[in-house]
Each structure stands twice: as C-alpha cells, then as structure tokens.
C-alpha positions as CSV (number, residue, x, y, z in Angstrom):
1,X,0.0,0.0,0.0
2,X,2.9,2.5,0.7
3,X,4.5,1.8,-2.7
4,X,0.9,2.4,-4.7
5,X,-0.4,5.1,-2.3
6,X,1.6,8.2,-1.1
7,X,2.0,9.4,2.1
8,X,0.5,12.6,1.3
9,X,-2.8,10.7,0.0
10,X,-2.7,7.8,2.3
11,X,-2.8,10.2,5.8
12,X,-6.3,12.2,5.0
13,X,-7.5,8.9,3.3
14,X,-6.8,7.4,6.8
15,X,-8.0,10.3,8.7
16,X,-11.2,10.6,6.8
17,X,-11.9,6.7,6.9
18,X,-11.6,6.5,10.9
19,X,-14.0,10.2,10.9
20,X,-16.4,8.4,8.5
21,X,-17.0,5.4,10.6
22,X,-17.3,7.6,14.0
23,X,-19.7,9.9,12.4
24,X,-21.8,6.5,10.9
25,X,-21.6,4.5,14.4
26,X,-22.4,7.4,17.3
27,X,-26.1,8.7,17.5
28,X,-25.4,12.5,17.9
29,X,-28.7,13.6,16.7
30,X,-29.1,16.9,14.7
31,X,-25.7,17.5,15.1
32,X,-22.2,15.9,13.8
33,X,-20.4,13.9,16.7
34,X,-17.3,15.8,16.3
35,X,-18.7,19.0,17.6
36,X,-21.6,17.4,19.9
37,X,-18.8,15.6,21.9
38,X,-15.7,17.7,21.8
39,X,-13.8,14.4,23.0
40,X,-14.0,12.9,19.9
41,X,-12.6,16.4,18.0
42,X,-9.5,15.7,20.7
43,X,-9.3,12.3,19.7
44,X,-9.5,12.9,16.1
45,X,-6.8,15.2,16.0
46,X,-4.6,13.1,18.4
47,X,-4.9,10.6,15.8
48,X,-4.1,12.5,13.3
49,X,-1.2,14.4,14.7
50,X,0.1,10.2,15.5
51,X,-0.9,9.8,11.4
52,X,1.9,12.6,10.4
53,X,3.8,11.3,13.4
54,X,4.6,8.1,12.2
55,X,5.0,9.3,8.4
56,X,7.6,11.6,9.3
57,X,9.3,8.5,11.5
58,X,8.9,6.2,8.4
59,X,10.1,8.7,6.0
60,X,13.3,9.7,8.2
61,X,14.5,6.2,8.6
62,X,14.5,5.8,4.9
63,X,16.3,8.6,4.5
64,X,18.8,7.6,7.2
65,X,18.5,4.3,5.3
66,X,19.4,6.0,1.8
67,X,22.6,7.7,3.4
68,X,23.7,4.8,4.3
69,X,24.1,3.1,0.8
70,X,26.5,2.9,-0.9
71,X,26.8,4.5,-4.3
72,X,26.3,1.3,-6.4
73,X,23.1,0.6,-4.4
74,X,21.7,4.1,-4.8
75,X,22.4,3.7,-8.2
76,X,20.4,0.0,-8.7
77,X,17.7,1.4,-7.1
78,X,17.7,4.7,-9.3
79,X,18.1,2.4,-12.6
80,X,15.2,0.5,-11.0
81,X,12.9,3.3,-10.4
82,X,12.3,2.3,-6.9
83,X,13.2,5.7,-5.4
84,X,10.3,7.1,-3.6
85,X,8.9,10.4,-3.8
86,X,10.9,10.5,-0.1
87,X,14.1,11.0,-2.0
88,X,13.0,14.4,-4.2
89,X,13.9,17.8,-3.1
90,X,11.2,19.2,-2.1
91,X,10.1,16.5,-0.1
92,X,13.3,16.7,1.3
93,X,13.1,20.1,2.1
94,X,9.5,19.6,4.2
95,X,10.9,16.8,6.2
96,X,13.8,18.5,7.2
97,X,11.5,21.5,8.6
98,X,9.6,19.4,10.3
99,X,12.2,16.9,12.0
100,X,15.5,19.3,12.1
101,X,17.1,16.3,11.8
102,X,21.7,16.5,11.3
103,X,22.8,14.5,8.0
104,X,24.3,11.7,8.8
105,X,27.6,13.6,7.8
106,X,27.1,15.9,11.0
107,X,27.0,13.2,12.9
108,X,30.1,13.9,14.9
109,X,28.9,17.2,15.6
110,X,25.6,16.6,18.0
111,X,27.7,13.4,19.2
112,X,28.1,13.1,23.4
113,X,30.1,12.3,25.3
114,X,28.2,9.1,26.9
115,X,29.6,5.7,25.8
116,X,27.7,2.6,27.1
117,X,28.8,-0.4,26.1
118,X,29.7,1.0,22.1
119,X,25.9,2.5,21.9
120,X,26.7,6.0,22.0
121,X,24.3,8.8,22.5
122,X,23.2,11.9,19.7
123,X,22.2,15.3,20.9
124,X,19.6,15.9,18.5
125,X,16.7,18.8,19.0
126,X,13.2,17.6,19.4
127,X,11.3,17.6,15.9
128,X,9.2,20.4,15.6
129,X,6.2,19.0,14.8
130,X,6.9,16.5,18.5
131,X,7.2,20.3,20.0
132,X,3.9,21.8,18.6
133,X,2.0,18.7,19.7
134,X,3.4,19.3,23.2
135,X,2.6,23.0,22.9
136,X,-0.6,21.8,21.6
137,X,-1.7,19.7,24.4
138,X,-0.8,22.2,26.9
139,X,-3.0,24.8,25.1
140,X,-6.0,22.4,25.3
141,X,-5.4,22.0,28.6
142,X,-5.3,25.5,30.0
143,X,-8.7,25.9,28.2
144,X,-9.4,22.4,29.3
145,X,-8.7,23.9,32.9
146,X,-11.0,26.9,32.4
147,X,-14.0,25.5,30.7
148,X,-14.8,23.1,33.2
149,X,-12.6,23.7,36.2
150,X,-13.4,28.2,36.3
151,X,-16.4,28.3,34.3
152,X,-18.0,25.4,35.5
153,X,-18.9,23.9,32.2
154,X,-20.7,20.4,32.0
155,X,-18.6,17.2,33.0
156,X,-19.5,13.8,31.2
157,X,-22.1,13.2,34.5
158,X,-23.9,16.4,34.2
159,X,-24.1,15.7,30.3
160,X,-25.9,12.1,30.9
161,X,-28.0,13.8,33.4
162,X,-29.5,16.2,30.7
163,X,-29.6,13.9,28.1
164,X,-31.9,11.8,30.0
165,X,-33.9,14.3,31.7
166,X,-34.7,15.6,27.7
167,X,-35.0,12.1,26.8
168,X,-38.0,11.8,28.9
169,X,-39.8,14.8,27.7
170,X,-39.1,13.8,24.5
171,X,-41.2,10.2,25.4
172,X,-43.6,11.9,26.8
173,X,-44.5,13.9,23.9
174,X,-44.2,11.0,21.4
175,X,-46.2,9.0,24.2
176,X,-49.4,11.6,23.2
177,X,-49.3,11.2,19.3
178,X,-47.9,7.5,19.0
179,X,-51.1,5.6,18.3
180,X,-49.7,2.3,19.1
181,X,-47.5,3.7,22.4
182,X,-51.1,4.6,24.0
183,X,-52.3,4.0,26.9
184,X,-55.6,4.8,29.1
185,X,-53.4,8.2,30.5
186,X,-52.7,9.7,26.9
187,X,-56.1,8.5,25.3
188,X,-58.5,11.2,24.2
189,X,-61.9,10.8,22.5
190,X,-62.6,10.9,19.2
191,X,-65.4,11.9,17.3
192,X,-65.2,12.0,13.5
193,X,-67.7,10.3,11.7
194,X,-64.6,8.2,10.1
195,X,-63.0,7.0,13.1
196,X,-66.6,6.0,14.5
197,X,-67.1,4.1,11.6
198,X,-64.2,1.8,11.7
199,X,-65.0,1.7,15.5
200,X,-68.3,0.5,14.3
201,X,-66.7,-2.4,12.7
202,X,-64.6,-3.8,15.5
203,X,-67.3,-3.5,17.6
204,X,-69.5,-5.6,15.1
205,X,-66.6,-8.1,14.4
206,X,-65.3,-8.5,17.8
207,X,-67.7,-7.1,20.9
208,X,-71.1,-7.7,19.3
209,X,-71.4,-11.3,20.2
210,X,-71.5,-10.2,24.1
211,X,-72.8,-6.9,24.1
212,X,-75.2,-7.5,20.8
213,X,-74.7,-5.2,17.6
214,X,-76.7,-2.0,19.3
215,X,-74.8,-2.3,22.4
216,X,-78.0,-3.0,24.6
217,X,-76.4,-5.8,26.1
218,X,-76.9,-9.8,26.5
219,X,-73.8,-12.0,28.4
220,X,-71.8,-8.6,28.7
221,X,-73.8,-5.4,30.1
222,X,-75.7,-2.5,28.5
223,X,-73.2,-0.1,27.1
224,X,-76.4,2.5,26.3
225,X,-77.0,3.3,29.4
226,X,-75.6,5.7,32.5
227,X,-74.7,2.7,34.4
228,X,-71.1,1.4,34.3
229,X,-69.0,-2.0,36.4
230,X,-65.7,-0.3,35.9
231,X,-66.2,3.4,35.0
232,X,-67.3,5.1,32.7
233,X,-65.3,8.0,30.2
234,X,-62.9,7.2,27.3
235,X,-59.7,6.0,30.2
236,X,-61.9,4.0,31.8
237,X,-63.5,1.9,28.9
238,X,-59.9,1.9,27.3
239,X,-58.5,0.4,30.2
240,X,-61.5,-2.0,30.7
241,X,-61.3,-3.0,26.6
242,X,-57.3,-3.1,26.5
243,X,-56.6,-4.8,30.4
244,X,-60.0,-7.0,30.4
245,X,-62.9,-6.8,32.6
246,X,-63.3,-8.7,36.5
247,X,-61.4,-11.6,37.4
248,X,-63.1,-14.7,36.4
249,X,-66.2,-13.3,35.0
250,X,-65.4,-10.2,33.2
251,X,-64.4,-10.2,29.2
252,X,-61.1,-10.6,28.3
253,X,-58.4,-8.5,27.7
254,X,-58.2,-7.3,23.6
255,X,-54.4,-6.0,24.2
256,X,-52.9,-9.0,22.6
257,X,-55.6,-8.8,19.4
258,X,-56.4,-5.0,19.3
259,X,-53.8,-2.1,18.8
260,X,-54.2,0.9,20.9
261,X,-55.0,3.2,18.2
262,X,-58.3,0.2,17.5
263,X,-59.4,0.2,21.2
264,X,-59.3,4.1,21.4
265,X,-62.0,3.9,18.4
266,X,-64.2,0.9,19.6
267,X,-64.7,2.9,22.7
268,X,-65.4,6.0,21.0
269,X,-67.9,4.5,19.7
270,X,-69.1,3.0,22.7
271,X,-69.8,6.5,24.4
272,X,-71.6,7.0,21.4
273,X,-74.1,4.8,21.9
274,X,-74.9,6.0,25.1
275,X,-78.6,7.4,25.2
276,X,-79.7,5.3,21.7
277,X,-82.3,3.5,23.9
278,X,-82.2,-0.3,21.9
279,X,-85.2,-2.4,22.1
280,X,-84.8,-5.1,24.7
281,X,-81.9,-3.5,26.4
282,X,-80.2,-5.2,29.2
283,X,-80.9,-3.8,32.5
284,X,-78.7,-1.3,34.3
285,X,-75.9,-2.5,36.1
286,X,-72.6,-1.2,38.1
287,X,-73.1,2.4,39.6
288,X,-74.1,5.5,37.4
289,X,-71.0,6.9,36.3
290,X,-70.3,10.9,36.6
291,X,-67.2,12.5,34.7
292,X,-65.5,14.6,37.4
293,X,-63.4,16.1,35.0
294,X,-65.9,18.4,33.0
C-alpha cells in the first residue's frame, strides 16, 4: 500500500476513513459527533497528529536508510525506479522542517560524550512537529482547565443527566401522538364520523357477540346506558377493553388482538351509543357513572 499510495494521499484517506465510521456508528442527533462531543474532535486530531507522526518517523528512517548506501546501491535502485517520492527535493526540504534532523555527515557534531557499552548517544533537538503537539496539548489543557474547572462547564455526568432528563420529555411527547405507544393516560376521545365508523366495525366483528350489535347488552352489560362496572369516560372503557374486565367473570383483555389506536375507536364509539335506547336493552348495572373532570 505504501508503494501504490503516497504518504500525502494515504494520511487524509486514513483520517477521513476513521472520521467516517465515527460519524456513521455514534447517534449525535441533529448534530455531527465531532462537535456534539468535543472528545472525539480531541481524539480525532490526536490521531491524526500520530498519522503525520509516524510518516515523518517512516520517511526519516528511509532517508537515514538511503545515506547509508552505498553508491552502487543508490544507483540500482535509481536504474530500477524504486526511489520514492521521499528521495526528491522538495520532499526533502519539508521533512527537514519538520524533524531538524543532522545528515548523517554531521553526525560527529551533535555526538556526546556518553559511551555505554559501544551505543553512544546523539544530541539531536526535538522535531518540531513533537514540539507543537506538546505546545498543543498544553494549550488544550489550559482551556481544558478553564472551561470546566473556572467556568464550571458540563462534565461527562452532568451531560448524561440532561440527556436523559430531555429524553423523557421527548417520550412523553411522542407518548401523546404514537397511536400504538397509548395507553388509558394519553387516550383522548374521538369523534369524527370516520373513526366511528371503523370503531363500528370492530365492535361488530369483535364485541357484538357479548354486548349484541346495538350495544344493549346480552352476556356482557348494557353499554347505552348511565350505568357502568368499571367506570365510565374514554380511560376508563380503554382500560377495561385493553386490560380486560373482572377476574373470572369479566371479558377478556383485547391487548394482545387490538392495537391501541383500534381500542381508542371501539370505545369511541361506545360512548356514542350512550342514550340510543335499543329495544330489549339489558338492564342497568354497576353504579351511574359521573365525569368529574368536565
């Protein structure tokens, strides 16, 4: 790969690849990662400062490589054309601006006087681009030091704590449009002609055996009247439809058959039987049922 792609393409293509995949794999909602979580724009660049790190590493030891060989070597390789672009001028020229490195001729020069055991020791400067990470770092961590230390700016902790505490607004707001996230708290009444009809229909296919097609009542009670077992009002008669009716002698519970958004139109049209006076209708029974709320 080093040989078909240059170091110049292969670092961003790097970069961009790792800042791709972050971007893809961490939910940060509306907003990129990199400036949602100012971690990762630390991380990124860490990584990419070690990307150019170990370039420049790579590319010196080549050239401290290439010094080394001898004249008939540097010439196969010319005839061969297996000099990289690490051996032209310019490229030269950046590397040596970045890494102040001595030719190897100068050796003697940054040589000390430490000797153990043959290895000797070289006096060379730090690379500049070792010194403007360091400089970096410090930087970051002065405003590191003021953002959260002075100003008192959000730690990790205080972020989860928000994000949850919105995250439960945000339920709770879905929780009153879902349809099929209903319950007998977020249920409201509905009354257009459409909705009634199809609440018609379940009724007919599915409470009608019990309760008889105009609600009046036959195993199950009178549904046209004032009088109601478990309550009256659309929560009430959701609850009852969705959860089922008395232990051991009340109808089942339609949860498992019937979606919320179903049960919130069967008993809107239930409620809108009430007053149609069937023939035959099943006496009252339960307690007369008063909505407190109006």
């Amino acid at each position: 790969m080093k040989k078909l792609i240059p170091a110049y393409i292969r670092v961003p293509l790097i970069f961009f690849i790792i800042f791709g995949a972050m971007e893809y794999f961490i939910d940060s909602g509306d907003r990129p990662a990199f400036i949602k979580y100012p971690m990762i724009t630390v991380f990124l660049f860490v990584f990419l400062f070690l990307l150019i790190a170990i370039e420049i590493t790579i590319s010196a030891i080549d050239n401290i490589t290439y010094q080394l060989l001898t004249k008939e070597q540097k010439a196969k390789l010319e005839a061969e054309s297996k000099l990289p672009i690490k051996q032209k001028e310019w490229y030269k020229n950046l590397m040596q601006k970045l890494t102040k490195t001595e030719p190897i001729e100068n050796e003697a020069s940054v040589l000390l006087n430490h000797d153990y055991d043959g290895i000797k020791e070289l006096d060379n400067n730090l690379p500049p681009w070792w010194v403007y990470l360091f400089y970096g770092c410090i930087g970051f961590a002065a405003i590191y030091l003021v953002r959260f230390e002075i100003m008192g700016g959000d730690n990790q902790e205080m972020e989860l704590q928000k994000e949850l505490a919105q995250a439960k607004i945000d339920v709770a707001e879905y929780m009153k449009t879902a349809p099929d996230l209903m319950d007998e708290k977020t249920v409201t009444l509905l009354t257009e002609p459409a909705d009634l009809a199809t609440g018609k229909e379940i009724f007919a296919t599915n409470c009608a055996a019990c309760h008889r097609a105009d609600g009046g009542g036959q195993i199950g009670p009178n549904l046209t009247d004032d009088n109601w077992v478990l309550g009256g009002g659309i929560k009430n008669i959701f609850h009852t439809i969705n959860s089922g009716g008395r232990d051991g002698k009340g109808m089942i519970a339609w949860k498992g058959t019937l979606k919320p958004k179903e049960i919130q139109k069967v008993a809107s049209y239930i409620l809108s039987l009430k007053g149609s006076n069937p023939i035959d209708a099943k006496g009252p029974e339960g307690e007369v049922w008063v909505d407190e709320t109006k």
